[in-house]
N, C-alpha and C positions, 0 to 999 in steps of 0.2 A: 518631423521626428521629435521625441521628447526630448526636453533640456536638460537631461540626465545621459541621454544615450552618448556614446562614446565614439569614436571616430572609427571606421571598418577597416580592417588589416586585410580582408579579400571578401568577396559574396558569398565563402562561406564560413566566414567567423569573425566576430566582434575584437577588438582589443579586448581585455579583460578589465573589468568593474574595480575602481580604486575604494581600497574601505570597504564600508558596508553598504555601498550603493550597489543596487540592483541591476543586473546583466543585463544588456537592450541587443535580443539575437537579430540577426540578420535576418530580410523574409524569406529566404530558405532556411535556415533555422526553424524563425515562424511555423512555417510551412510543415515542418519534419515535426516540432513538436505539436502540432493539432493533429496531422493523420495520424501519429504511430500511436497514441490513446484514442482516437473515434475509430479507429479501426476492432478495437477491443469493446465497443460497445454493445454493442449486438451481442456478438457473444457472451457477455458479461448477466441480460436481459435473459438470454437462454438459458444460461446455466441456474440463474436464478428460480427461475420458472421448474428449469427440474429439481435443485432440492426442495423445494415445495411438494411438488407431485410425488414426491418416492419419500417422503415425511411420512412415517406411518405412526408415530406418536406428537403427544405435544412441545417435547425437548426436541425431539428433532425439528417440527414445525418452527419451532422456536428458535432453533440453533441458526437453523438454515436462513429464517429471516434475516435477521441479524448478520450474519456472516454475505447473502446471497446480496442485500440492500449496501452494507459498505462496498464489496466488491463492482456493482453498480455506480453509485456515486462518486468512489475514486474516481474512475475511468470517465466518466460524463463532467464532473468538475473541471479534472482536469483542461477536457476537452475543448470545455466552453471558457475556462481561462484562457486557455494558449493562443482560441481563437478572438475573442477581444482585446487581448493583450496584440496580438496581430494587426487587427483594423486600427492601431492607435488611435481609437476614438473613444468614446465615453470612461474616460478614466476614474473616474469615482466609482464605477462598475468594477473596472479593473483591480484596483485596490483591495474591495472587500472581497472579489473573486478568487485573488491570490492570498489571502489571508483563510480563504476558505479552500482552496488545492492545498495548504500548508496543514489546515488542520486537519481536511480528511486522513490523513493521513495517520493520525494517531487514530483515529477512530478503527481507519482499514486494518491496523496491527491487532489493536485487540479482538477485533470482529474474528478477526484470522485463528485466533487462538480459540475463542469463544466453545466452539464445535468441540472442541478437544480436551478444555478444561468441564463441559457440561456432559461427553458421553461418553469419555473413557471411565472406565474401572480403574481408580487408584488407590493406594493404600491413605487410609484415612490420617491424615495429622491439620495441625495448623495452616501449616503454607498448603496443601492440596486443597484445603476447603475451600481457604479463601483466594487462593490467588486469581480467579477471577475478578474478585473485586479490587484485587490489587490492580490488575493489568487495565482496569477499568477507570482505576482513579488515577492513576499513572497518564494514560488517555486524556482524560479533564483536565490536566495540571498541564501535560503539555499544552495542550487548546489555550488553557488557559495565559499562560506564557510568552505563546503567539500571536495574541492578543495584543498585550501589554508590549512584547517586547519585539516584534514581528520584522524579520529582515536587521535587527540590530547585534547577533551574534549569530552569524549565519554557524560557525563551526559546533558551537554547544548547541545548534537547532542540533548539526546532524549527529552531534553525541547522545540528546535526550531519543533522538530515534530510533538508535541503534540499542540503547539500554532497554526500552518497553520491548524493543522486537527479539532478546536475548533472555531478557528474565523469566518469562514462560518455560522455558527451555529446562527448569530445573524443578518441574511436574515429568519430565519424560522418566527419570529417575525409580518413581514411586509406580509408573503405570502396571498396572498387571499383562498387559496383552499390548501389544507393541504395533500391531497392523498399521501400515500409512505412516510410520515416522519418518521413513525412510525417503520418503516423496516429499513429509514436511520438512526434512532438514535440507534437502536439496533446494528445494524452494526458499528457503534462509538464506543458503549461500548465495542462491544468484542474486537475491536484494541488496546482502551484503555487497557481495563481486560491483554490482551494481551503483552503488555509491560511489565510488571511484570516479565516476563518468561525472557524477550528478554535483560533484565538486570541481569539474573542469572545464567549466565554461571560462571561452578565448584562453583556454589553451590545446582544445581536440574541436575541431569542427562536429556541428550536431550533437555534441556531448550531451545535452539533454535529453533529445531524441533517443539515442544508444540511452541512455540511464531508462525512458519510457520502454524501450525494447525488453531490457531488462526485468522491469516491473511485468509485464503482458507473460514471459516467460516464468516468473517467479510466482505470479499468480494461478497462472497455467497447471503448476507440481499441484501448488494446494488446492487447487479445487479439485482435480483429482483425487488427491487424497481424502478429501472433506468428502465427497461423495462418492468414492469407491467402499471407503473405509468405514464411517461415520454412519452415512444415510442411507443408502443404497446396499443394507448388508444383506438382504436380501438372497442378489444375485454372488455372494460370495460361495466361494466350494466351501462345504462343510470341513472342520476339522474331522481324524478318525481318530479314535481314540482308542489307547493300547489297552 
Protein backbone atom coordinates (compact mmCIF):
# COMPACT_ATOMS: atom_id res chain seq x y z
CA UNK A 1 0.00 0.00 0.00
CA UNK A 2 1.27 3.68 -0.49
CA UNK A 3 2.95 5.59 2.34
CA UNK A 4 0.14 8.05 2.23
CA UNK A 5 -2.74 5.71 2.41
CA UNK A 6 -4.47 5.71 5.69
CA UNK A 7 -5.58 2.93 8.01
CA UNK A 8 -9.35 1.24 6.77
CA UNK A 9 -12.39 1.88 8.99
CA UNK A 10 -14.09 -1.29 7.12
CA UNK A 11 -13.74 -2.87 3.14
CA UNK A 12 -15.85 -0.40 2.32
CA UNK A 13 -14.38 2.79 3.23
CA UNK A 14 -11.13 4.40 3.94
CA UNK A 15 -10.72 6.84 7.21
CA UNK A 16 -10.78 10.04 5.66
CA UNK A 17 -7.57 11.95 4.07
CA UNK A 18 -5.88 14.47 6.74
CA UNK A 19 -5.18 17.93 4.91
CA UNK A 20 -4.64 18.01 1.59
CA UNK A 21 -3.53 14.48 1.21
CA UNK A 22 -5.03 12.37 -1.29
CA UNK A 23 -7.97 9.68 -0.46
CA UNK A 24 -6.46 6.01 -0.78
CA UNK A 25 -10.12 4.11 -1.49
CA UNK A 26 -10.38 0.74 -0.60
CA UNK A 27 -10.35 -2.14 -3.62
CA UNK A 28 -13.92 -2.13 -3.42
CA UNK A 29 -13.90 1.38 -3.75
CA UNK A 30 -11.26 0.71 -6.51
CA UNK A 31 -13.39 -1.52 -8.00
CA UNK A 32 -16.68 0.88 -8.05
CA UNK A 33 -14.71 3.69 -9.30
CA UNK A 34 -13.23 1.90 -12.65
CA UNK A 35 -16.62 0.14 -13.47
CA UNK A 36 -19.16 2.79 -12.84
CA UNK A 37 -16.97 5.26 -15.74
CA UNK A 38 -15.93 2.16 -18.21
CA UNK A 39 -19.24 1.21 -18.12
CA UNK A 40 -20.05 4.70 -19.92
CA UNK A 41 -17.58 4.17 -22.45
CA UNK A 42 -19.02 2.55 -25.02
CA UNK A 43 -21.69 4.52 -25.08
CA UNK A 44 -19.93 7.69 -24.91
CA UNK A 45 -18.02 6.22 -28.46
CA UNK A 46 -21.71 5.69 -29.80
CA UNK A 47 -23.10 8.74 -29.22
CA UNK A 48 -20.06 10.35 -30.55
CA UNK A 49 -20.18 8.64 -33.69
CA UNK A 50 -23.92 9.69 -34.14
CA UNK A 51 -23.50 13.42 -33.62
CA UNK A 52 -21.14 13.23 -36.34
CA UNK A 53 -23.47 11.19 -38.67
CA UNK A 54 -26.68 13.54 -38.23
CA UNK A 55 -24.03 16.72 -38.57
CA UNK A 56 -25.53 18.11 -41.72
CA UNK A 57 -23.34 21.44 -41.58
CA UNK A 58 -19.94 22.43 -40.51
CA UNK A 59 -20.96 24.01 -36.88
CA UNK A 60 -22.58 21.15 -36.21
CA UNK A 61 -19.75 18.80 -37.41
CA UNK A 62 -17.80 20.93 -35.48
CA UNK A 63 -19.82 21.43 -32.50
CA UNK A 64 -20.44 17.80 -32.11
CA UNK A 65 -16.68 17.03 -32.35
CA UNK A 66 -15.69 19.03 -29.72
CA UNK A 67 -18.56 18.24 -27.39
CA UNK A 68 -18.75 14.26 -28.71
CA UNK A 69 -14.50 14.02 -28.06
CA UNK A 70 -14.63 15.53 -24.35
CA UNK A 71 -17.64 13.48 -23.65
CA UNK A 72 -15.32 10.43 -24.71
CA UNK A 73 -12.23 11.28 -22.91
CA UNK A 74 -13.77 12.10 -19.61
CA UNK A 75 -15.19 8.81 -19.18
CA UNK A 76 -11.89 6.80 -20.76
CA UNK A 77 -9.58 9.07 -18.51
CA UNK A 78 -11.17 8.70 -15.92
CA UNK A 79 -11.42 4.99 -16.37
CA UNK A 80 -7.81 4.43 -16.91
CA UNK A 81 -6.95 6.44 -13.82
CA UNK A 82 -9.11 4.65 -11.39
CA UNK A 83 -7.76 1.67 -12.85
CA UNK A 84 -3.97 2.37 -12.33
CA UNK A 85 -4.59 4.13 -9.34
CA UNK A 86 -6.03 0.58 -8.50
CA UNK A 87 -3.05 -1.78 -9.38
CA UNK A 88 -0.84 0.52 -6.98
CA UNK A 89 1.84 0.10 -9.41
CA UNK A 90 3.45 2.45 -11.86
CA UNK A 91 2.91 5.73 -9.89
CA UNK A 92 4.47 8.32 -12.06
CA UNK A 93 1.73 7.13 -14.42
CA UNK A 94 -0.65 7.61 -11.67
CA UNK A 95 0.16 11.16 -10.89
CA UNK A 96 0.03 12.61 -14.34
CA UNK A 97 -3.20 10.51 -14.89
CA UNK A 98 -4.84 12.10 -12.02
CA UNK A 99 -3.80 15.49 -12.91
CA UNK A 100 -5.29 14.67 -16.25
CA UNK A 101 -9.03 13.17 -14.92
CA UNK A 102 -8.74 16.73 -12.91
CA UNK A 103 -8.21 18.53 -15.94
CA UNK A 104 -10.59 16.86 -18.23
CA UNK A 105 -12.86 17.97 -16.64
CA UNK A 106 -12.74 21.63 -17.36
CA UNK A 107 -12.35 20.80 -20.81
CA UNK A 108 -15.69 18.40 -20.51
CA UNK A 109 -17.70 21.64 -19.07
CA UNK A 110 -16.95 23.86 -21.74
CA UNK A 111 -17.19 21.14 -24.52
CA UNK A 112 -20.73 20.89 -22.82
CA UNK A 113 -21.75 24.30 -23.40
CA UNK A 114 -19.89 24.63 -26.80
CA UNK A 115 -23.20 23.13 -28.89
CA UNK A 116 -25.16 25.74 -27.37
CA UNK A 117 -23.17 28.81 -27.31
CA UNK A 118 -22.31 27.96 -31.45
CA UNK A 119 -26.09 26.92 -32.56
CA UNK A 120 -28.53 28.68 -30.70
CA UNK A 121 -30.05 31.88 -31.93
CA UNK A 122 -29.37 34.60 -29.38
CA UNK A 123 -29.72 38.09 -29.13
CA UNK A 124 -26.58 39.73 -30.27
CA UNK A 125 -24.51 41.81 -27.46
CA UNK A 126 -20.96 41.31 -25.88
CA UNK A 127 -21.29 38.52 -23.43
CA UNK A 128 -23.33 36.34 -26.18
CA UNK A 129 -20.67 36.68 -28.61
CA UNK A 130 -18.03 36.03 -26.78
CA UNK A 131 -18.82 33.99 -24.02
CA UNK A 132 -17.58 31.04 -25.73
CA UNK A 133 -14.39 32.24 -25.58
CA UNK A 134 -14.83 33.12 -22.14
CA UNK A 135 -15.92 29.57 -20.95
CA UNK A 136 -12.93 28.54 -22.90
CA UNK A 137 -10.33 30.54 -21.35
CA UNK A 138 -11.97 29.95 -18.03
CA UNK A 139 -11.16 26.08 -19.04
CA UNK A 140 -7.35 26.85 -19.65
CA UNK A 141 -6.82 28.71 -16.39
CA UNK A 142 -8.37 26.04 -14.51
CA UNK A 143 -6.04 23.32 -16.36
CA UNK A 144 -3.82 25.71 -15.76
CA UNK A 145 -4.14 25.82 -11.91
CA UNK A 146 -4.18 22.23 -11.81
CA UNK A 147 -1.11 22.16 -12.91
CA UNK A 148 0.60 24.37 -10.70
CA UNK A 149 -1.46 23.78 -7.71
CA UNK A 150 -2.97 20.15 -8.13
CA UNK A 151 -4.50 18.42 -5.09
CA UNK A 152 -3.31 21.52 -2.96
CA UNK A 153 -6.91 23.38 -2.39
CA UNK A 154 -9.00 20.59 -3.14
CA UNK A 155 -12.33 23.00 -1.93
CA UNK A 156 -11.43 26.07 -4.47
CA UNK A 157 -10.68 22.95 -7.06
CA UNK A 158 -14.47 22.42 -6.51
CA UNK A 159 -15.53 26.16 -6.43
CA UNK A 160 -13.45 26.96 -9.70
CA UNK A 161 -15.77 24.01 -11.10
CA UNK A 162 -18.90 24.84 -10.15
CA UNK A 163 -18.28 28.78 -11.54
CA UNK A 164 -17.09 27.55 -15.42
CA UNK A 165 -20.31 25.03 -15.09
CA UNK A 166 -22.75 28.13 -13.90
CA UNK A 167 -21.49 31.12 -15.85
CA UNK A 168 -22.79 29.81 -19.31
CA UNK A 169 -26.05 29.68 -17.79
CA UNK A 170 -26.49 33.54 -18.36
CA UNK A 171 -26.67 32.99 -22.48
CA UNK A 172 -29.96 31.13 -21.57
CA UNK A 173 -31.36 34.65 -20.84
CA UNK A 174 -30.80 36.12 -24.49
CA UNK A 175 -31.71 32.72 -26.49
CA UNK A 176 -34.49 33.32 -28.77
CA UNK A 177 -35.85 29.66 -28.97
CA UNK A 178 -35.49 27.79 -25.90
CA UNK A 179 -35.75 23.93 -27.17
CA UNK A 180 -33.50 21.47 -24.81
CA UNK A 181 -32.86 23.85 -21.86
CA UNK A 182 -34.89 22.16 -20.00
CA UNK A 183 -32.84 18.75 -20.24
CA UNK A 184 -29.63 21.09 -20.06
CA UNK A 185 -30.56 22.46 -16.68
CA UNK A 186 -31.56 19.14 -15.38
CA UNK A 187 -28.28 17.70 -16.36
CA UNK A 188 -26.61 20.81 -14.20
CA UNK A 189 -28.38 19.89 -11.33
CA UNK A 190 -27.50 16.25 -11.15
CA UNK A 191 -23.61 17.51 -11.50
CA UNK A 192 -24.29 19.87 -9.15
CA UNK A 193 -26.60 17.28 -6.67
CA UNK A 194 -23.54 15.28 -7.50
CA UNK A 195 -20.74 17.14 -5.84
CA UNK A 196 -21.95 16.32 -2.65
CA UNK A 197 -20.68 12.70 -3.00
CA UNK A 198 -17.52 13.84 -4.70
CA UNK A 199 -16.50 15.73 -1.38
CA UNK A 200 -17.21 12.70 0.82
CA UNK A 201 -14.78 10.50 0.58
CA UNK A 202 -14.50 8.20 4.27
CA UNK A 203 -17.43 9.61 5.16
CA UNK A 204 -20.20 7.73 2.54
CA UNK A 205 -18.76 4.40 1.44
CA UNK A 206 -18.29 4.50 -2.56
CA UNK A 207 -18.82 8.09 -2.55
CA UNK A 208 -16.89 8.54 -5.65
CA UNK A 209 -18.39 5.96 -7.42
CA UNK A 210 -22.27 7.51 -6.42
CA UNK A 211 -20.41 11.07 -7.63
CA UNK A 212 -19.33 8.77 -11.26
CA UNK A 213 -23.15 7.62 -11.25
CA UNK A 214 -24.03 10.92 -11.06
CA UNK A 215 -21.64 12.34 -13.81
CA UNK A 216 -23.14 9.02 -16.42
CA UNK A 217 -26.59 10.42 -15.41
CA UNK A 218 -25.86 14.22 -15.93
CA UNK A 219 -24.22 13.49 -19.08
CA UNK A 220 -26.98 11.36 -20.14
CA UNK A 221 -29.79 14.79 -20.01
CA UNK A 222 -27.10 16.61 -22.11
CA UNK A 223 -26.55 14.53 -24.69
CA UNK A 224 -29.88 14.26 -25.28
CA UNK A 225 -30.44 17.50 -25.54
CA UNK A 226 -27.19 18.22 -27.64
CA UNK A 227 -28.62 15.87 -30.03
CA UNK A 228 -32.29 15.91 -29.88
CA UNK A 229 -32.09 19.75 -29.97
CA UNK A 230 -28.87 20.88 -31.47
CA UNK A 231 -28.03 18.29 -34.30
CA UNK A 232 -30.53 15.99 -34.99
CA UNK A 233 -33.37 18.73 -35.87
CA UNK A 234 -34.18 17.20 -38.42
CA UNK A 235 -36.32 14.54 -36.90
CA UNK A 236 -37.99 17.36 -34.80
CA UNK A 237 -42.13 17.95 -35.33
CA UNK A 238 -42.32 21.03 -37.11
CA UNK A 239 -43.66 24.23 -35.41
CA UNK A 240 -47.40 25.42 -36.96
CA UNK A 241 -47.66 28.56 -37.08
CA UNK A 242 -50.79 30.85 -36.45
Amino acid sequence: MEKDAVPAKSRFMNARASGNKAYIPTDLEHIANVLTHALSVIPSLVGMFLLLRHSDDKWKFFSGFVYGAALVALFLVSTFFHYVFYTRRFKPLKEILHKCDRAIIYIFIAASYTPWLLLKDAERNFWTQNLSWIVWTMAMLGIIYQYFFHERYKTLETLFYLIIGITPGYAWFYMHEKSGLWELCMGGLVYIAGVMFFKCDGRIPCAHAIWHLFVNIGATFHFYAVYTHLINTDHQPKEISS
